[in-house]
BAZAMI-450766 format. One line per field, with one value per residue (C-alpha): x, y, z; residue in three letters. Coordinates in Angstrom, 2 decimals. Layout:
! BAZAMI-450766
px = [X/...]
py = [Y/...]
pz = [Z/...]
res = [ala/...]
//
This chain:
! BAZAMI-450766
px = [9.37/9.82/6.44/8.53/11.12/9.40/7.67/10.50/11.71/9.13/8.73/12.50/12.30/9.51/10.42/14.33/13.06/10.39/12.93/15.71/12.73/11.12/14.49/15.21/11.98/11.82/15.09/14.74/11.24/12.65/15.55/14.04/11.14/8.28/5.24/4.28/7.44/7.29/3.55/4.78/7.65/4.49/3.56/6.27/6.54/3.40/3.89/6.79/4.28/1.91/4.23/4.92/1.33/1.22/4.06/2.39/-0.87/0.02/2.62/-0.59/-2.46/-0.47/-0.77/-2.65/-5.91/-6.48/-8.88/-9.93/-9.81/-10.77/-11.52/-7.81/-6.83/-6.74/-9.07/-6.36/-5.01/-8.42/-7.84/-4.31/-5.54/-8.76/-5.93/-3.78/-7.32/-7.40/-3.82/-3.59/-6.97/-5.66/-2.41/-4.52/-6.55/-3.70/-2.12/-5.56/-6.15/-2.26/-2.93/-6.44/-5.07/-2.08/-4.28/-7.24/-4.35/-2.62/0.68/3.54/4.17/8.29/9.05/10.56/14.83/15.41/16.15/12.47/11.77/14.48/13.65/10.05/11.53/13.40/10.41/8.21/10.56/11.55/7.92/6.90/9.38/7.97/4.82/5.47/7.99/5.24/1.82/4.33/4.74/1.34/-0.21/2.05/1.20/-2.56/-2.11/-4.69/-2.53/0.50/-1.68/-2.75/0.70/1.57/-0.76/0.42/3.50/1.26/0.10/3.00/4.56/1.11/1.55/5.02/3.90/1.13/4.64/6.43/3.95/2.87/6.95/7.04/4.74/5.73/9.23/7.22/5.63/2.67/3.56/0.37/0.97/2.49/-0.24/-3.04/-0.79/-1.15/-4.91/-4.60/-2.47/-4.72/-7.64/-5.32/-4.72/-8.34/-9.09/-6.81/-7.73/-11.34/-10.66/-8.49/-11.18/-14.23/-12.02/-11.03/-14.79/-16.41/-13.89/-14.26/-18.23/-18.69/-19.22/-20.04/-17.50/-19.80/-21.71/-19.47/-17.88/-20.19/-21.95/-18.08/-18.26/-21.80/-20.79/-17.92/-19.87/-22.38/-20.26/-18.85/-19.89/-23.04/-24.21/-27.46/-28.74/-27.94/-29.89/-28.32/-24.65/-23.63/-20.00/-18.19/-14.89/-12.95/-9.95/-8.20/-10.03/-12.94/-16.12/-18.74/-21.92/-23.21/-26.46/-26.26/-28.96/-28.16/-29.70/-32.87/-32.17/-28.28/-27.34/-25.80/-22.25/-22.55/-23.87/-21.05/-18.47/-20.23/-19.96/-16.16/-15.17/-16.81/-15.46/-11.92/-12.14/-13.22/-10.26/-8.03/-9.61/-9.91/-6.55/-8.30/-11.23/-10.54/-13.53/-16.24/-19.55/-21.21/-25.09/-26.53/-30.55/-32.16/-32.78/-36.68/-38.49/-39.07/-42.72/-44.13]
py = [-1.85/-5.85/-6.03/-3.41/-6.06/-9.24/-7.16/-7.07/-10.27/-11.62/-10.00/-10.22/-13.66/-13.91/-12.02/-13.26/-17.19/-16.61/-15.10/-17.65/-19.98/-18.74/-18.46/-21.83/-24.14/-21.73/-23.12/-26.44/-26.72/-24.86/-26.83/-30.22/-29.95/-29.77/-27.44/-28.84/-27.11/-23.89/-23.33/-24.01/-21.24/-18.42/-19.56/-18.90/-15.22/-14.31/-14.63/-12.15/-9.94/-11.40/-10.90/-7.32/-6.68/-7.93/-5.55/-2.77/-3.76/-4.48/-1.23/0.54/-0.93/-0.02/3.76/5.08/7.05/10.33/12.66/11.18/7.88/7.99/4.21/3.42/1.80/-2.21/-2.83/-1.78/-5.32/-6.91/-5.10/-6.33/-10.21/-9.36/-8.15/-11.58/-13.71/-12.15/-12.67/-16.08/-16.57/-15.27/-17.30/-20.77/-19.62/-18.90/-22.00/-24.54/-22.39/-23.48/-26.82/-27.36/-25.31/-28.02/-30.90/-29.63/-28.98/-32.23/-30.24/-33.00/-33.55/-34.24/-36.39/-34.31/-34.63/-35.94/-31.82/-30.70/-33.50/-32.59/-28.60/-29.87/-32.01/-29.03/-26.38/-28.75/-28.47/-24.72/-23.71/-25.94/-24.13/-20.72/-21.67/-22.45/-19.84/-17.05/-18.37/-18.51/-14.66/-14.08/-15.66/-14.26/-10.60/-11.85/-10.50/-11.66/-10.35/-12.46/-15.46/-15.61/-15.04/-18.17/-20.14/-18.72/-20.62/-24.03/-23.62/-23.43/-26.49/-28.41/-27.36/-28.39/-31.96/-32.03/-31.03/-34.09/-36.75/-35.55/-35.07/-38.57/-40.25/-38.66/-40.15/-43.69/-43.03/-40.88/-37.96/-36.69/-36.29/-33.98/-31.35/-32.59/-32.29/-28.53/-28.75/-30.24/-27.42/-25.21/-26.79/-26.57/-22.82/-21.93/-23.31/-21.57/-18.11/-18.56/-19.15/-16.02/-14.11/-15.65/-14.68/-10.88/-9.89/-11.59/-8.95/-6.13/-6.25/-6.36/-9.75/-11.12/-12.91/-15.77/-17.31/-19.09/-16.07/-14.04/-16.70/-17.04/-13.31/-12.83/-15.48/-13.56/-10.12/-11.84/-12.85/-9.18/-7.56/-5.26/-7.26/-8.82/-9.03/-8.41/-6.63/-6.74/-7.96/-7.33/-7.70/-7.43/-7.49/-4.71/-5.88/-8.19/-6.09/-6.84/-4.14/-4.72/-3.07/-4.23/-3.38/-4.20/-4.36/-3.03/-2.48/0.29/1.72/2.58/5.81/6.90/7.09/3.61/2.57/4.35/2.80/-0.65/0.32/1.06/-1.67/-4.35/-1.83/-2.45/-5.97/-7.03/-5.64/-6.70/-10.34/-9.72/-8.00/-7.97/-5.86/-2.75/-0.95/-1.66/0.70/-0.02/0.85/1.01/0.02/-0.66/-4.05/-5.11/-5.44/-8.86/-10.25/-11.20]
pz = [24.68/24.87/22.35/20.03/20.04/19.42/16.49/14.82/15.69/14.02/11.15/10.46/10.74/8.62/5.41/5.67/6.30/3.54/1.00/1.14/1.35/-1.90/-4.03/-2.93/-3.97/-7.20/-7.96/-7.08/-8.93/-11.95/-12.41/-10.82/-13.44/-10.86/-11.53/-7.83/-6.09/-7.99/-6.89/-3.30/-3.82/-4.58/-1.75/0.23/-2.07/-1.26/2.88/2.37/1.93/4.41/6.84/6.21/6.28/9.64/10.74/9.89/10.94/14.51/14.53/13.73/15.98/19.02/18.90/21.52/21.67/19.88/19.41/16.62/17.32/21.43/21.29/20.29/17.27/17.72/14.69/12.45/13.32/12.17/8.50/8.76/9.62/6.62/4.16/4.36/4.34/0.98/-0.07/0.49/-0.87/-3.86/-3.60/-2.88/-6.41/-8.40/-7.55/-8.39/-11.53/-12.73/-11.86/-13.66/-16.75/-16.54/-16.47/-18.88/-21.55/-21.14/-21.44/-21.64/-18.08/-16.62/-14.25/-11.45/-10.55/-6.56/-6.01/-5.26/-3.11/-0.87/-1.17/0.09/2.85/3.93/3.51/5.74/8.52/8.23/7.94/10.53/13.20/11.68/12.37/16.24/16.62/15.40/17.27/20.21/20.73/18.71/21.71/24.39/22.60/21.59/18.04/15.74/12.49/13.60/14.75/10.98/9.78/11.84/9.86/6.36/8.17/8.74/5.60/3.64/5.52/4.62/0.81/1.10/2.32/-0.46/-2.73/-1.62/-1.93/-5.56/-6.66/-4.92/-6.66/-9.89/-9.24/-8.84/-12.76/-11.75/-13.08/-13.10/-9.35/-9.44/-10.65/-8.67/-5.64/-6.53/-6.27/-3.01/-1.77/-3.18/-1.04/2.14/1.48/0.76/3.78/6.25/4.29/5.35/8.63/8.86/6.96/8.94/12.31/11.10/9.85/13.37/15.61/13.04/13.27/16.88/17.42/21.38/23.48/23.03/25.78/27.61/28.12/29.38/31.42/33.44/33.40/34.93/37.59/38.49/38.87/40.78/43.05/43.87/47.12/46.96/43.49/43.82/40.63/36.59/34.33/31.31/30.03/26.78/24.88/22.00/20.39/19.28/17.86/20.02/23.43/25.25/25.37/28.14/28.72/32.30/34.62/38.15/40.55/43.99/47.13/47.14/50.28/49.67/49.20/45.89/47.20/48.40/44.76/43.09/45.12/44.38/40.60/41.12/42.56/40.05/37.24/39.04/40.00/36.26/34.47/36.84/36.49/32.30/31.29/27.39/29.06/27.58/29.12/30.80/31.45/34.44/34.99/38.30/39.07/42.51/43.21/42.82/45.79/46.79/46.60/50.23]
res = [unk/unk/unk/unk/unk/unk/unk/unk/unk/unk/unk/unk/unk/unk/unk/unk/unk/unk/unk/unk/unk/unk/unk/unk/unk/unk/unk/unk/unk/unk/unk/unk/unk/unk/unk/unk/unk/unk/unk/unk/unk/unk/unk/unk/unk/unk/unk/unk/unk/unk/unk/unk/unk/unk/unk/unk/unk/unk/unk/unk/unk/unk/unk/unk/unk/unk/unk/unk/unk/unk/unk/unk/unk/unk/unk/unk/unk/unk/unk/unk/unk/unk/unk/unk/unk/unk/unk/unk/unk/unk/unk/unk/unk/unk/unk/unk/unk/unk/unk/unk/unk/unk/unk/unk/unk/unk/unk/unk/unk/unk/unk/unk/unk/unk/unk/unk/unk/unk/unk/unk/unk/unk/unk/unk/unk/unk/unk/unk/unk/unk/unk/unk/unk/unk/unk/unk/unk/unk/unk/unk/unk/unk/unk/unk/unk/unk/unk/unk/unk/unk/unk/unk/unk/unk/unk/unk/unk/unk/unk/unk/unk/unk/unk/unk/unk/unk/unk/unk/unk/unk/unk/unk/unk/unk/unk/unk/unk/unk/unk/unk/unk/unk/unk/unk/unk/unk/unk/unk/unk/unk/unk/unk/unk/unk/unk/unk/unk/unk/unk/unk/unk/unk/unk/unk/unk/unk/unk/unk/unk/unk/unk/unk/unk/unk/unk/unk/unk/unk/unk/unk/unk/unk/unk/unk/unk/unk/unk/unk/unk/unk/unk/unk/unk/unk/unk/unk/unk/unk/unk/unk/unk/unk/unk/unk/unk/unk/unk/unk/unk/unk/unk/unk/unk/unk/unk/unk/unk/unk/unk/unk/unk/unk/unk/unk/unk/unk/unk/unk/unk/unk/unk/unk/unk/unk/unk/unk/unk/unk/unk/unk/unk/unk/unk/unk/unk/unk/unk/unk/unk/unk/unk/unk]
//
Protein backbone atom coordinates (compact mmCIF):
# COMPACT_ATOMS: atom_id res chain seq x y z
CA UNK A 1 0.00 0.00 0.00
CA UNK A 2 2.81 2.71 1.00
CA UNK A 3 4.71 1.60 -2.61
CA UNK A 4 1.06 2.32 -4.27
CA UNK A 5 1.47 5.69 -2.79
CA UNK A 6 4.90 6.77 -3.53
CA UNK A 7 3.97 5.53 -7.20
CA UNK A 8 1.89 8.05 -7.58
CA UNK A 9 3.71 10.49 -5.78
CA UNK A 10 6.12 10.29 -8.11
CA UNK A 11 4.72 10.20 -11.11
CA UNK A 12 2.43 13.14 -10.17
CA UNK A 13 5.24 15.02 -9.45
CA UNK A 14 6.87 14.19 -12.44
CA UNK A 15 4.40 14.94 -15.28
CA UNK A 16 2.94 18.22 -13.26
CA UNK A 17 6.83 19.55 -12.57
CA UNK A 18 7.67 18.54 -16.23
CA UNK A 19 4.56 20.35 -17.73
CA UNK A 20 4.80 23.72 -16.07
CA UNK A 21 8.48 23.09 -16.71
CA UNK A 22 8.07 22.59 -20.48
CA UNK A 23 5.44 25.54 -21.08
CA UNK A 24 7.73 27.66 -19.26
CA UNK A 25 11.38 27.37 -21.12
CA UNK A 26 9.17 27.09 -24.48
CA UNK A 27 8.09 30.45 -23.62
CA UNK A 28 10.97 31.91 -22.44
CA UNK A 29 13.11 30.51 -25.47
CA UNK A 30 10.38 31.54 -27.92
CA UNK A 31 10.00 34.89 -26.84
CA UNK A 32 13.78 35.33 -25.47
CA UNK A 33 15.01 34.31 -29.04
CA UNK A 34 17.04 31.23 -27.90
CA UNK A 35 17.05 28.03 -30.11
CA UNK A 36 19.26 26.73 -26.94
CA UNK A 37 16.20 27.06 -24.38
CA UNK A 38 13.55 25.73 -26.68
CA UNK A 39 15.62 22.44 -27.28
CA UNK A 40 15.88 22.21 -23.45
CA UNK A 41 11.89 22.62 -23.20
CA UNK A 42 11.60 19.06 -25.62
CA UNK A 43 13.46 17.99 -23.26
CA UNK A 44 11.53 18.57 -20.49
CA UNK A 45 8.21 17.42 -23.06
CA UNK A 46 9.59 14.42 -23.74
CA UNK A 47 10.13 13.24 -19.77
CA UNK A 48 6.34 13.85 -19.45
CA UNK A 49 6.15 10.99 -21.23
CA UNK A 50 9.11 9.29 -19.71
CA UNK A 51 7.62 9.52 -16.67
CA UNK A 52 4.35 8.02 -17.54
CA UNK A 53 6.11 5.20 -19.03
CA UNK A 54 7.62 4.52 -15.84
CA UNK A 55 4.18 4.49 -14.10
CA UNK A 56 2.96 2.00 -15.98
CA UNK A 57 5.92 0.00 -16.20
CA UNK A 58 6.42 -0.43 -12.50
CA UNK A 59 2.30 -0.72 -11.97
CA UNK A 60 2.84 -3.63 -14.27
CA UNK A 61 5.46 -4.88 -12.76
CA UNK A 62 3.95 -5.38 -9.36
CA UNK A 63 1.22 -7.88 -10.21
CA UNK A 64 1.76 -11.02 -8.82
CA UNK A 65 2.31 -14.49 -10.33
CA UNK A 66 -0.11 -16.16 -12.70
CA UNK A 67 -0.46 -19.02 -14.47
CA UNK A 68 0.94 -17.65 -17.16
CA UNK A 69 3.50 -15.81 -15.95
CA UNK A 70 4.59 -18.21 -12.66
CA UNK A 71 7.95 -16.31 -12.47
CA UNK A 72 6.09 -12.93 -11.75
CA UNK A 73 6.29 -10.02 -13.81
CA UNK A 74 9.37 -7.66 -12.72
CA UNK A 75 10.87 -7.58 -16.28
CA UNK A 76 8.05 -5.51 -17.37
CA UNK A 77 10.04 -2.77 -15.47
CA UNK A 78 13.24 -3.58 -17.63
CA UNK A 79 10.96 -2.81 -20.99
CA UNK A 80 9.73 0.20 -19.14
CA UNK A 81 13.60 1.44 -18.22
CA UNK A 82 14.53 0.00 -22.36
CA UNK A 83 11.49 2.15 -23.62
CA UNK A 84 12.79 5.62 -22.02
CA UNK A 85 16.64 4.59 -23.13
CA UNK A 86 15.02 4.96 -26.44
CA UNK A 87 13.02 8.10 -25.85
CA UNK A 88 15.58 10.14 -24.70
CA UNK A 89 17.88 8.74 -27.21
CA UNK A 90 15.63 10.04 -29.58
CA UNK A 91 15.20 13.37 -27.70
CA UNK A 92 19.28 13.82 -27.34
CA UNK A 93 19.16 13.20 -31.53
CA UNK A 94 16.55 15.47 -32.29
CA UNK A 95 18.05 18.10 -30.39
CA UNK A 96 22.03 17.73 -32.12
CA UNK A 97 20.31 17.30 -35.53
CA UNK A 98 18.54 21.06 -34.87
CA UNK A 99 21.65 22.33 -33.81
CA UNK A 100 24.00 21.06 -36.76
CA UNK A 101 21.13 21.97 -39.32
CA UNK A 102 21.36 25.57 -37.48
CA UNK A 103 24.96 25.86 -37.84
CA UNK A 104 25.50 24.08 -41.41
CA UNK A 105 22.81 26.71 -42.76
CA UNK A 106 24.27 29.71 -41.16
CA UNK A 107 20.64 30.80 -40.42
CA UNK A 108 20.94 34.51 -38.99
CA UNK A 109 21.48 33.80 -35.45
CA UNK A 110 19.63 36.38 -32.36
CA UNK A 111 21.14 37.25 -29.57
CA UNK A 112 19.00 35.81 -26.77
CA UNK A 113 16.70 38.49 -24.18
CA UNK A 114 17.92 38.05 -20.15
CA UNK A 115 14.37 35.75 -20.02
CA UNK A 116 15.92 32.30 -21.02
CA UNK A 117 18.81 32.69 -18.91
CA UNK A 118 16.74 33.01 -15.94
CA UNK A 119 14.15 30.10 -17.20
CA UNK A 120 17.56 27.97 -17.31
CA UNK A 121 18.67 29.15 -13.88
CA UNK A 122 15.36 28.10 -12.64
CA UNK A 123 15.15 24.63 -14.66
CA UNK A 124 18.65 23.72 -13.15
CA UNK A 125 17.37 23.97 -9.74
CA UNK A 126 13.83 22.42 -10.21
CA UNK A 127 15.29 19.49 -12.10
CA UNK A 128 18.01 19.13 -9.83
CA UNK A 129 15.44 18.56 -6.71
CA UNK A 130 13.49 16.13 -9.21
CA UNK A 131 16.29 14.33 -9.70
CA UNK A 132 17.03 13.66 -5.83
CA UNK A 133 13.50 13.57 -4.89
CA UNK A 134 12.92 10.50 -7.55
CA UNK A 135 16.33 8.27 -7.04
CA UNK A 136 15.29 8.82 -3.36
CA UNK A 137 12.15 6.49 -3.34
CA UNK A 138 13.55 4.69 -6.63
CA UNK A 139 16.16 3.41 -4.30
CA UNK A 140 14.06 2.94 -1.20
CA UNK A 141 11.53 0.84 -3.75
CA UNK A 142 14.69 -0.48 -5.97
CA UNK A 143 12.87 0.45 -9.21
CA UNK A 144 15.05 0.39 -12.14
CA UNK A 145 12.23 2.35 -14.40
CA UNK A 146 12.11 5.22 -11.84
CA UNK A 147 15.94 5.16 -11.20
CA UNK A 148 16.18 6.10 -14.99
CA UNK A 149 13.42 8.53 -14.77
CA UNK A 150 15.56 10.21 -12.06
CA UNK A 151 18.25 10.69 -14.46
CA UNK A 152 15.93 12.04 -17.36
CA UNK A 153 15.71 14.53 -14.19
CA UNK A 154 19.81 14.92 -14.02
CA UNK A 155 19.78 15.18 -17.38
CA UNK A 156 17.53 17.80 -18.01
CA UNK A 157 19.17 19.97 -15.19
CA UNK A 158 22.67 19.23 -17.08
CA UNK A 159 21.06 20.44 -20.50
CA UNK A 160 19.71 23.28 -18.67
CA UNK A 161 23.33 24.25 -17.45
CA UNK A 162 24.72 23.58 -21.06
CA UNK A 163 21.44 26.24 -21.85
CA UNK A 164 22.82 28.87 -19.63
CA UNK A 165 26.36 29.01 -20.47
CA UNK A 166 25.61 29.03 -24.37
CA UNK A 167 22.53 31.91 -23.80
CA UNK A 168 25.40 33.42 -21.62
CA UNK A 169 27.88 33.65 -23.85
CA UNK A 170 25.58 34.65 -26.62
CA UNK A 171 24.62 37.64 -24.38
CA UNK A 172 28.65 38.33 -24.25
CA UNK A 173 28.59 38.47 -28.52
CA UNK A 174 28.94 34.75 -29.16
CA UNK A 175 25.95 34.08 -30.47
CA UNK A 176 26.97 31.17 -31.99
CA UNK A 177 26.82 29.78 -28.44
CA UNK A 178 24.09 29.39 -28.28
CA UNK A 179 23.61 26.44 -30.90
CA UNK A 180 26.59 24.52 -30.04
CA UNK A 181 25.38 24.59 -26.46
CA UNK A 182 22.60 22.38 -28.01
CA UNK A 183 25.16 19.90 -29.26
CA UNK A 184 26.56 19.70 -25.96
CA UNK A 185 23.25 18.86 -24.44
CA UNK A 186 22.76 16.57 -26.98
CA UNK A 187 26.11 14.71 -25.98
CA UNK A 188 24.94 14.82 -22.21
CA UNK A 189 21.59 13.16 -23.17
CA UNK A 190 23.08 10.49 -25.43
CA UNK A 191 25.03 9.60 -22.78
CA UNK A 192 22.63 9.03 -19.92
CA UNK A 193 20.26 7.07 -22.62
CA UNK A 194 23.03 4.51 -23.05
CA UNK A 195 23.52 3.98 -19.73
CA UNK A 196 19.79 3.39 -19.15
CA UNK A 197 19.74 1.19 -22.26
CA UNK A 198 23.11 -0.70 -21.45
CA UNK A 199 21.46 -1.22 -17.68
CA UNK A 200 17.76 -2.42 -19.00
CA UNK A 201 19.17 -5.03 -21.80
CA UNK A 202 21.99 -6.51 -19.01
CA UNK A 203 18.71 -7.38 -16.41
CA UNK A 204 16.41 -8.32 -19.33
CA UNK A 205 19.02 -10.99 -20.70
CA UNK A 206 19.91 -12.72 -17.62
CA UNK A 207 22.92 -11.19 -16.80
CA UNK A 208 25.05 -12.51 -13.34
CA UNK A 209 25.13 -10.56 -10.14
CA UNK A 210 28.70 -10.14 -11.01
CA UNK A 211 31.46 -11.59 -9.05
CA UNK A 212 31.69 -9.74 -6.21
CA UNK A 213 28.45 -10.76 -5.60
CA UNK A 214 28.52 -14.09 -5.72
CA UNK A 215 31.94 -14.45 -4.16
CA UNK A 216 30.07 -12.49 -0.73
CA UNK A 217 27.32 -14.91 -1.44
CA UNK A 218 29.39 -18.19 -1.57
CA UNK A 219 31.16 -16.97 1.66
CA UNK A 220 28.02 -16.62 3.31
CA UNK A 221 26.66 -20.21 2.31
CA UNK A 222 29.82 -21.60 3.30
CA UNK A 223 29.60 -20.49 6.36
CA UNK A 224 26.01 -22.17 7.07
CA UNK A 225 25.88 -25.20 9.31
CA UNK A 226 26.07 -28.67 7.52
CA UNK A 227 27.84 -26.79 4.26
CA UNK A 228 31.12 -28.12 3.49
CA UNK A 229 31.63 -27.53 0.14
CA UNK A 230 30.07 -25.72 -3.27
CA UNK A 231 29.61 -27.20 -6.39
CA UNK A 232 28.29 -24.84 -8.46
CA UNK A 233 26.74 -21.11 -7.92
CA UNK A 234 25.15 -19.48 -10.54
CA UNK A 235 22.89 -16.05 -10.73
CA UNK A 236 21.14 -13.82 -12.64
CA UNK A 237 18.90 -10.92 -12.74
CA UNK A 238 15.39 -10.89 -13.41
CA UNK A 239 14.21 -7.58 -13.29
CA UNK A 240 15.19 -5.87 -10.26
CA UNK A 241 15.22 -9.80 -8.27
CA UNK A 242 17.87 -12.02 -7.69
CA UNK A 243 17.81 -15.87 -9.30
CA UNK A 244 20.29 -18.40 -7.77
CA UNK A 245 21.10 -21.78 -8.80
CA UNK A 246 23.30 -23.39 -5.91
CA UNK A 247 25.01 -27.05 -5.27
CA UNK A 248 26.02 -27.85 -1.88
CA UNK A 249 28.17 -30.55 -0.78
CA UNK A 250 27.15 -32.25 2.42
CA UNK A 251 28.13 -34.91 4.54
CA UNK A 252 27.99 -38.75 2.82
CA UNK A 253 26.90 -40.46 5.69
CA UNK A 254 23.72 -38.16 6.58
CA UNK A 255 20.59 -39.33 6.01
CA UNK A 256 18.32 -37.63 3.47
CA UNK A 257 16.13 -35.91 6.05
CA UNK A 258 19.17 -34.45 7.58
CA UNK A 259 20.27 -33.18 3.94
CA UNK A 260 16.91 -31.72 3.29
CA UNK A 261 16.76 -29.87 6.40
CA UNK A 262 20.41 -28.60 5.59
CA UNK A 263 18.95 -27.47 2.14
CA UNK A 264 16.09 -25.60 4.01
CA UNK A 265 17.77 -23.84 6.16
CA UNK A 266 20.49 -22.24 3.67
CA UNK A 267 17.31 -21.75 1.28
CA UNK A 268 15.83 -19.74 4.43
CA UNK A 269 18.80 -18.10 5.77
CA UNK A 270 19.76 -16.62 2.14
CA UNK A 271 16.58 -14.77 1.50
CA UNK A 272 16.34 -13.61 4.71
CA UNK A 273 20.07 -12.25 4.35
CA UNK A 274 19.19 -11.11 0.35
CA UNK A 275 15.61 -9.52 0.52
CA UNK A 276 16.13 -9.11 -3.70
CA UNK A 277 16.59 -13.06 -3.72
CA UNK A 278 13.56 -13.91 -5.28
CA UNK A 279 14.27 -17.67 -5.39
CA UNK A 280 16.75 -19.72 -4.87
CA UNK A 281 17.10 -23.67 -6.00
CA UNK A 282 19.13 -25.56 -3.86
CA UNK A 283 20.97 -28.91 -5.07
CA UNK A 284 22.22 -31.33 -2.70
CA UNK A 285 25.60 -33.71 -3.47
CA UNK A 286 27.62 -35.79 -0.91
CA UNK A 287 30.71 -34.38 0.02
CA UNK A 288 33.90 -36.16 -1.73
CA UNK A 289 35.72 -38.39 0.27
CA UNK A 290 38.84 -37.06 1.49
CA UNK A 291 42.16 -38.56 0.07
CA UNK A 292 44.29 -40.40 2.92
Amino acid sequence: MEEQKIIKKLSAVGILGNVLLAMFKLFSGVIGKSGAMISDAVHSLSDVFATLVAFIGVVLSKRPEDREHPYGHERIECVASLILGLILAGTGIGIGYSGVQKLITREAIEVPTLLPLIAAVISIIVKEAMFWYTMHYAKKMDSPAFKADAWHHRSDALSSVGSFIGIGLAKLGFPVMDQIASLVICIFILKVAFDITKDALGKMLDTSCGSEFEETLRNFVLSQPGVEDIDLLHTRQFGNKIYIDLEIAVGRSLSLLEAHSIAESVHANVEKQYPNVKHIMIHVNPAKEKQE
